[in-house]
KEVOBA-62906 format. One record per residue: residue in one letter; x, y, z of N, C-alpha, C in turn. Coordinates in steps of 0.05 Angstrom, whole numbers, padded with zeros to 5 digits, always signed. Example, Ala and Ser with C-alpha at 12.3 -4.5 7.8 and 13.67 -1.06 7.14 Angstrom:
a+00264-00114+00156+00246-00090+00156+00264-00066+00156 s+00257-00045+00142+00273-00021+00143+00258+00001+00157 
***
This chain:
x+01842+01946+01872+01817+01952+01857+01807+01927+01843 x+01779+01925+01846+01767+01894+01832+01744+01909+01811 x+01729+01931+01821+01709+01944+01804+01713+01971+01796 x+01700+01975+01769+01705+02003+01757+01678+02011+01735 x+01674+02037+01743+01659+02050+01727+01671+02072+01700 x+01668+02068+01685+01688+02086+01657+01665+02117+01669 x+01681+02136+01668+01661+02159+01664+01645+02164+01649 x+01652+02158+01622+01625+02157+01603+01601+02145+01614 x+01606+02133+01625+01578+02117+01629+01561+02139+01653 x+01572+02162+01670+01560+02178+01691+01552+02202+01669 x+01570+02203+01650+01561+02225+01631+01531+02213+01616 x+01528+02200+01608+01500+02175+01602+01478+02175+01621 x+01493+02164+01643+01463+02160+01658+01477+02182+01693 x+01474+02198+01702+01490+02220+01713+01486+02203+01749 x+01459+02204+01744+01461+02187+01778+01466+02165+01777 x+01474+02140+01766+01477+02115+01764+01498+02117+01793 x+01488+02090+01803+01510+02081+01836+01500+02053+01828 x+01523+02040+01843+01529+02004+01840+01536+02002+01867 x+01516+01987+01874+01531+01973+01902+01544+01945+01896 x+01567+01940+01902+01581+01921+01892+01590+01899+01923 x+01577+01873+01923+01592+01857+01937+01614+01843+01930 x+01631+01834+01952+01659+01822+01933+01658+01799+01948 x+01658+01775+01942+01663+01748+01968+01684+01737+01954 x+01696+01731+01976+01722+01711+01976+01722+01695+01995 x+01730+01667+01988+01729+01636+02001+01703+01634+02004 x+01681+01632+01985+01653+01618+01997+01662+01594+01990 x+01645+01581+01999+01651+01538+02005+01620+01535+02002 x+01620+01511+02007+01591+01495+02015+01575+01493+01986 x+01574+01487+01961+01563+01485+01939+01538+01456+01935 x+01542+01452+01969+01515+01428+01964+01488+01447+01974 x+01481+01423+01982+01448+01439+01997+01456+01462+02011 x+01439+01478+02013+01431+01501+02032+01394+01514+02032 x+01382+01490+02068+01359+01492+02048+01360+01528+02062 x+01368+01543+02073+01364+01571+02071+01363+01592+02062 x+01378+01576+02040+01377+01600+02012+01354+01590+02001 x+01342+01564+01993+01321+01553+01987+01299+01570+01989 x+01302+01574+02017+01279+01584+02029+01278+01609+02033 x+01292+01628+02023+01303+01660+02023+01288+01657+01983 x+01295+01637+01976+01280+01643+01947+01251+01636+01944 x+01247+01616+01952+01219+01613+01953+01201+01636+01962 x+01217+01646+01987+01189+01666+01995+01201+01690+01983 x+01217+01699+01968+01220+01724+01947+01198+01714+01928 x+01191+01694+01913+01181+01680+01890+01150+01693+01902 x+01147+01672+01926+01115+01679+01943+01113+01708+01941 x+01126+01723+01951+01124+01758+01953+01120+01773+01932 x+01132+01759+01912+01128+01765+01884+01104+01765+01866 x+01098+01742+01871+01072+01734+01856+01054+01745+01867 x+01046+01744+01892+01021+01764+01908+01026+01793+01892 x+01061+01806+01893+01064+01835+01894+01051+01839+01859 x+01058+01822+01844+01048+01818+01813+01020+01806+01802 x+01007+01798+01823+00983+01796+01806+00967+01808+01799 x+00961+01809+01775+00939+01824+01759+00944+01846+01746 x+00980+01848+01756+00997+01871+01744+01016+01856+01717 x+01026+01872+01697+01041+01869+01679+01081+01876+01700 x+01092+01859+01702+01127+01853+01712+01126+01889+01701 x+01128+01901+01683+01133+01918+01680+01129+01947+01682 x+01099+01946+01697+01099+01956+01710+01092+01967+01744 x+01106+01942+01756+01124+01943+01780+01141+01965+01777 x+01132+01990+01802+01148+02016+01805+01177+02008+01808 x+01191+01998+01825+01211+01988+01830+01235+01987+01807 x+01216+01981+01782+01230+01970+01750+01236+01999+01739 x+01216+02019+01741+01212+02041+01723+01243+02056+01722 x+01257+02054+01734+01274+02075+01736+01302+02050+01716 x+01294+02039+01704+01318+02014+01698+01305+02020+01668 x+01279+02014+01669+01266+02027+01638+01265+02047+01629 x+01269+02071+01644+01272+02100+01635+01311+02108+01626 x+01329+02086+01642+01362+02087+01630+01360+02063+01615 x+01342+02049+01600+01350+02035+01581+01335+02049+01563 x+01316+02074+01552+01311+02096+01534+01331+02106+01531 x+01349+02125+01547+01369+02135+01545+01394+02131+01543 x+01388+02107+01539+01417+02084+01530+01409+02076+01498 x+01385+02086+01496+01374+02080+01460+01366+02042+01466 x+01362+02039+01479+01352+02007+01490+01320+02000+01497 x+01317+01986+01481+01282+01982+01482+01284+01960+01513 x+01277+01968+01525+01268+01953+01559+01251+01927+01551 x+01232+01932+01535+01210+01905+01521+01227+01881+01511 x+01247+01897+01492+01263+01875+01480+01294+01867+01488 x+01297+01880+01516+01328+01882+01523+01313+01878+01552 x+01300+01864+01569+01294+01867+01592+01320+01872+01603 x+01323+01883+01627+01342+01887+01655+01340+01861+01659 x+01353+01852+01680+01352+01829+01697+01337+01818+01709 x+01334+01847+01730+01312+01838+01754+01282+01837+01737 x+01270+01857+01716+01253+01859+01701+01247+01827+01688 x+01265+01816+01682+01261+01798+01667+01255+01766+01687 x+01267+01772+01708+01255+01748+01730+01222+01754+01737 x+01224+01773+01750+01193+01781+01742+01173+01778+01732 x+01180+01780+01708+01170+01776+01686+01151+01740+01683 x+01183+01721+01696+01187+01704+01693+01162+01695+01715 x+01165+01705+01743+01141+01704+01763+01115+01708+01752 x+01112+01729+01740+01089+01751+01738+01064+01726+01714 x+01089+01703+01700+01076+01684+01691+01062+01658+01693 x+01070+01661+01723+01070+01637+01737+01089+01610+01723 x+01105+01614+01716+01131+01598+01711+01154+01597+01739 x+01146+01604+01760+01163+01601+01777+01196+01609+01772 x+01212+01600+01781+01243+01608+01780+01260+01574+01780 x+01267+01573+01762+01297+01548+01760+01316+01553+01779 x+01320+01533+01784+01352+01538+01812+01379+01529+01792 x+01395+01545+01799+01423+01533+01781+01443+01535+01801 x+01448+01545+01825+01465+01538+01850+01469+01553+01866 x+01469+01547+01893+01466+01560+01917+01475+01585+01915 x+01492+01603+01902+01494+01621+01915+01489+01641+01881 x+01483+01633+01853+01467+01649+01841+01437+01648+01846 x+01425+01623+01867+01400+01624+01871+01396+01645+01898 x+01412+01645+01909+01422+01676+01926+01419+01697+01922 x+01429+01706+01905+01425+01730+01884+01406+01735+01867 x+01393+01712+01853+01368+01717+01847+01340+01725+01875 x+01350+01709+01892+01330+01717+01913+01320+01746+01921 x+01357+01768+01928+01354+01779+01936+01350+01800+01913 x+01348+01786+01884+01349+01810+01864+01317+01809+01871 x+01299+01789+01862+01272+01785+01868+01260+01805+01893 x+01271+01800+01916+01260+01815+01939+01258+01854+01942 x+01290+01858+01928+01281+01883+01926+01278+01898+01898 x+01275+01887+01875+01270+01891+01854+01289+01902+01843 x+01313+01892+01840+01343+01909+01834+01349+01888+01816 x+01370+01898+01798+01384+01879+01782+01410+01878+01797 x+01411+01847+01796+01431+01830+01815+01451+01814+01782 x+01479+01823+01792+01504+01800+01783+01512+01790+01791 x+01525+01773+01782+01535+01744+01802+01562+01751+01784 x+01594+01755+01781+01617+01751+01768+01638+01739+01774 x+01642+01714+01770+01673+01706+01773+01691+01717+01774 x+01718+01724+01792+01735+01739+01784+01765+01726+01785 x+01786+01719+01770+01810+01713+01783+01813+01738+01804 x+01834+01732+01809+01855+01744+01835+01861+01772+01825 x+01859+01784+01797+01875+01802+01790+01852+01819+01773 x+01829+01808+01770+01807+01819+01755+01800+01839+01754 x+01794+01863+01740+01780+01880+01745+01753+01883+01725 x+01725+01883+01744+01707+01876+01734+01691+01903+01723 x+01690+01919+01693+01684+01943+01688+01649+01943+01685 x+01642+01976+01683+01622+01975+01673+01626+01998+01653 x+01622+01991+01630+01636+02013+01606+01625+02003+01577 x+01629+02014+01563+01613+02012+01538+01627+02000+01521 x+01624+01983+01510+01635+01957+01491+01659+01970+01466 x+01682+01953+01461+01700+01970+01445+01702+01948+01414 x+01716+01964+01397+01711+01946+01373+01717+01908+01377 x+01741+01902+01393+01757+01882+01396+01744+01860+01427 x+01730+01871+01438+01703+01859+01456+01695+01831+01443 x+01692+01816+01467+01677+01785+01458+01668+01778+01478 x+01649+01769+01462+01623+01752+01486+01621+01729+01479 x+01611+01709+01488+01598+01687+01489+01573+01678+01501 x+01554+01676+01486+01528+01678+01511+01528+01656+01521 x+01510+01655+01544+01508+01631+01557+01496+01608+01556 x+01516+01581+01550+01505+01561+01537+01521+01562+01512 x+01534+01575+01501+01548+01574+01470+01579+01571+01473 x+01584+01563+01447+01612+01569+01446+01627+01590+01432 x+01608+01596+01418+01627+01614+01392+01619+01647+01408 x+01638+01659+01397+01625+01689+01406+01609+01698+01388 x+01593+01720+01396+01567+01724+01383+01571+01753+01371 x+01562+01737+01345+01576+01768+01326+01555+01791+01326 x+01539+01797+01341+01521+01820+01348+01535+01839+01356 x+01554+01835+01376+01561+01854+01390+01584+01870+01376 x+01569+01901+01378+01576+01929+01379+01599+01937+01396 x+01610+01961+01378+01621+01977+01395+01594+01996+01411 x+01600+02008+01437+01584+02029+01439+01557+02018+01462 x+01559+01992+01464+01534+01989+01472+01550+01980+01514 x+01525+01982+01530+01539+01987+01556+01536+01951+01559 x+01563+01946+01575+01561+01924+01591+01590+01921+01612 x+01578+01896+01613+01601+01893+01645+01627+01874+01633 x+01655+01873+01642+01669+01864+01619+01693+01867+01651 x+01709+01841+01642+01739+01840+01653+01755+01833+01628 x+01770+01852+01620+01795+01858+01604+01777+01863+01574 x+01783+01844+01557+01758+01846+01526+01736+01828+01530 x+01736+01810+01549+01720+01798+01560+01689+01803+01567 x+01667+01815+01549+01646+01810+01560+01620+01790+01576 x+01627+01806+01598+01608+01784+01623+01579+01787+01620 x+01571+01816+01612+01536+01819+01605+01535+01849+01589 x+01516+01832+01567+01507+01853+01548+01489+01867+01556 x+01481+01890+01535+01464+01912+01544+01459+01915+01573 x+01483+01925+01588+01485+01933+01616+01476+01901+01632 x+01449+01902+01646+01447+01873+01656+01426+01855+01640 x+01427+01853+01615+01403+01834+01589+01418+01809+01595 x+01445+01803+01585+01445+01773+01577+01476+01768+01594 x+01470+01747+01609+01499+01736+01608+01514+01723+01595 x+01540+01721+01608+01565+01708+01578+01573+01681+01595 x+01592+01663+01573+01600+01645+01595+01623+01652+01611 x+01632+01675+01605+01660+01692+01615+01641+01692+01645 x+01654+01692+01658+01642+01702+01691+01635+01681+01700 x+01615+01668+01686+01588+01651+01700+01602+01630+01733 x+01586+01629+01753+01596+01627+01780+01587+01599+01775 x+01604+01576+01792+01610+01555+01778+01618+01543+01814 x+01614+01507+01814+01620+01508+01844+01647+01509+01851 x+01671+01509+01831+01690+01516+01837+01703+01549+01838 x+01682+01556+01844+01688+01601+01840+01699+01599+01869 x+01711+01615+01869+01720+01617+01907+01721+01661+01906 x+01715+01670+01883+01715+01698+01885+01697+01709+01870 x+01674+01718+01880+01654+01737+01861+01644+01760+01870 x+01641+01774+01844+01634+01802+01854+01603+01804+01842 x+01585+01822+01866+01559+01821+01856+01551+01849+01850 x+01552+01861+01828+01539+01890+01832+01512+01891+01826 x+01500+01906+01853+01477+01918+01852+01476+01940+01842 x+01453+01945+01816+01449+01976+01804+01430+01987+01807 x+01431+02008+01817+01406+02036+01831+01414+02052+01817 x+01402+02080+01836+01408+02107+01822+01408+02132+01846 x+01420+02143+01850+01433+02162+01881+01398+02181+01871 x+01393+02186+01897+01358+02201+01901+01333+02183+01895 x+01340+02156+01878+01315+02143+01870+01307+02114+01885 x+01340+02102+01895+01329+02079+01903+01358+02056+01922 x+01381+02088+01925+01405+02073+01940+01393+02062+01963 x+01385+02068+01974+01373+02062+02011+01370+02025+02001 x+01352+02025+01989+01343+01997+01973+01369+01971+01968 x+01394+01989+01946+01411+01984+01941+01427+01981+01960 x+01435+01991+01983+01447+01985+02009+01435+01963+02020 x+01422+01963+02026+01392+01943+02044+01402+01903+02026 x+01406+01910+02001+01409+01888+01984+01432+01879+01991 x+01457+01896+01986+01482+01892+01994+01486+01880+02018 x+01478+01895+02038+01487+01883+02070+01475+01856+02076 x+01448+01852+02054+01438+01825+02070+01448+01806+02051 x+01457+01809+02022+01481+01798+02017+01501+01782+02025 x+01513+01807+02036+01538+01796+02047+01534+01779+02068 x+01516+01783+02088+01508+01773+02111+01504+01748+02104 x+01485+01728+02088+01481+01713+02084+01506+01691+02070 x+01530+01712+02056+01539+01699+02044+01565+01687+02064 x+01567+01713+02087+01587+01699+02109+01573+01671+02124 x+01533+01678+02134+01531+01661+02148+01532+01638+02136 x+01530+01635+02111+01521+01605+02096+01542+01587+02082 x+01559+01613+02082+01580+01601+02059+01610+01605+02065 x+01613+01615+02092+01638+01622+02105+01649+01643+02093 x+01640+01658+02073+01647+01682+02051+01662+01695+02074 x+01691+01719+02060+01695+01745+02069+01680+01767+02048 x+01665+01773+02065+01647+01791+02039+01649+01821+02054 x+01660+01839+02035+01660+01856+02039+01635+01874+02019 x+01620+01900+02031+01599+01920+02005+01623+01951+02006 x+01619+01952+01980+01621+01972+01970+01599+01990+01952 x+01608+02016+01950+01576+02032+01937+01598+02053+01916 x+01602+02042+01890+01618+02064+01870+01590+02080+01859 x+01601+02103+01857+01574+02132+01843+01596+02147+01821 x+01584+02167+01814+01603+02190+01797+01631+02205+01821 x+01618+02199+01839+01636+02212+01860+01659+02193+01870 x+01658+02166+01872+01678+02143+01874+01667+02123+01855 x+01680+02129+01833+01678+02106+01819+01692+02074+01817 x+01703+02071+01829+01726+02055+01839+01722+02034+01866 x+01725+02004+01865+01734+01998+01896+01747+01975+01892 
***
């Protein structure tokens, strides 16, 4: 087992599903102009699909804004992930590259409007998604100290007390962050079973695909729901 969902969190949001990729042995941390070019034209697709519209309301987003209400989470001030790249398009600020295979993941979060993780894992990791406990630490990204905001109670993604991202997918930590020496990461894609898995599969497989053709990855998809929470 590498990923896990706490039940609380299906009691919260009832349809929540994660499609989760897992790669092991990617290589190649120099150029790849194909991911390059897998981001650029997400970026291009973007900006046509956003102009003259507000990032937020892109249909695609609504269902990520309506479980961060019911997570007691203002969406405005806690963007999602994918909401917040968007966002970042929708400004004409374009997208920063930080390395081949989180510019990967941003691509394919961009293309189908899903919030995309990128997580480091040792060998023995198990990467949760569960709601923060008193003894939890983060570090945001770029810092050193942990950041004394953090709550019990609030949802994020976490290996051991380890928080990897706050308010579900808002901020990352330096715990995780994929680095050119990662040789194992897990990517969960978050949907919701009736609103937008088809989507969430679609992300996953071309995922993986890319991550065998480009990067020699063994990438396996998995899809945890209320029904298999676990893989």
């Amino acid at each position: 087992m590498f990923f896990s969902i706490d039940d609380e969190v299906f009691r919260r949001l009832p349809a929540l599903c994660v499609g989760v990729v897992l790669a092991e042995g990617a290589r190649g941390m120099g150029a790849h102009p194909a991911v390059d070019a897998l981001l650029d034209e997400a970026v291009r697709d973007a900006e046509q699909r956003l102009e003259g519209v507000h990032a937020s309301d892109d249909p695609r987003v609504q269902p990520y804004r309506e479980a961060f209400h019911e997570l007691g989470m203002s969406p405005s001030r806690y963007p999602s992930s994918n909401i917040a790249l968007l966002r970042r398009i929708a400004k004409g600020k374009g997208l920063w590259r930080v390395n081949p295979v989180v510019d990967l993941g941003n691509a394919i979060s961009i293309k189908y409007g899903l919030p995309l993780g990128a997580h480091a894992l040792g060998e023995k990791d198990v990467l949760e998604l569960r709601f923060s406990r008193p003894n939890d630490v983060f570090v945001a990204l770029g810092e050193t100290e942990p950041d004394a905001t953090l709550a019990p109670g609030e949802l994020v993604y976490a290996v051991d007390g380890l928080v990897h991202t706050r308010r579900w997918t808002w901020r990352q930590s330096e715990n995780g962050k994929v680095e050119p020496s990662t040789t194992r990461i897990a990517f969960p894609i978050d949907g919701f079973t009736g609103v937008n898995e088809a989507e969430v599969s679609a992300a996953c497989e071309e995922l993986a695909a890319v991550l065998r053709d480009e990067f020699g990855a063994r990438a396996e998809v998995f899809l945890a729901s209320a029904g298999a929470p676990r893989a």
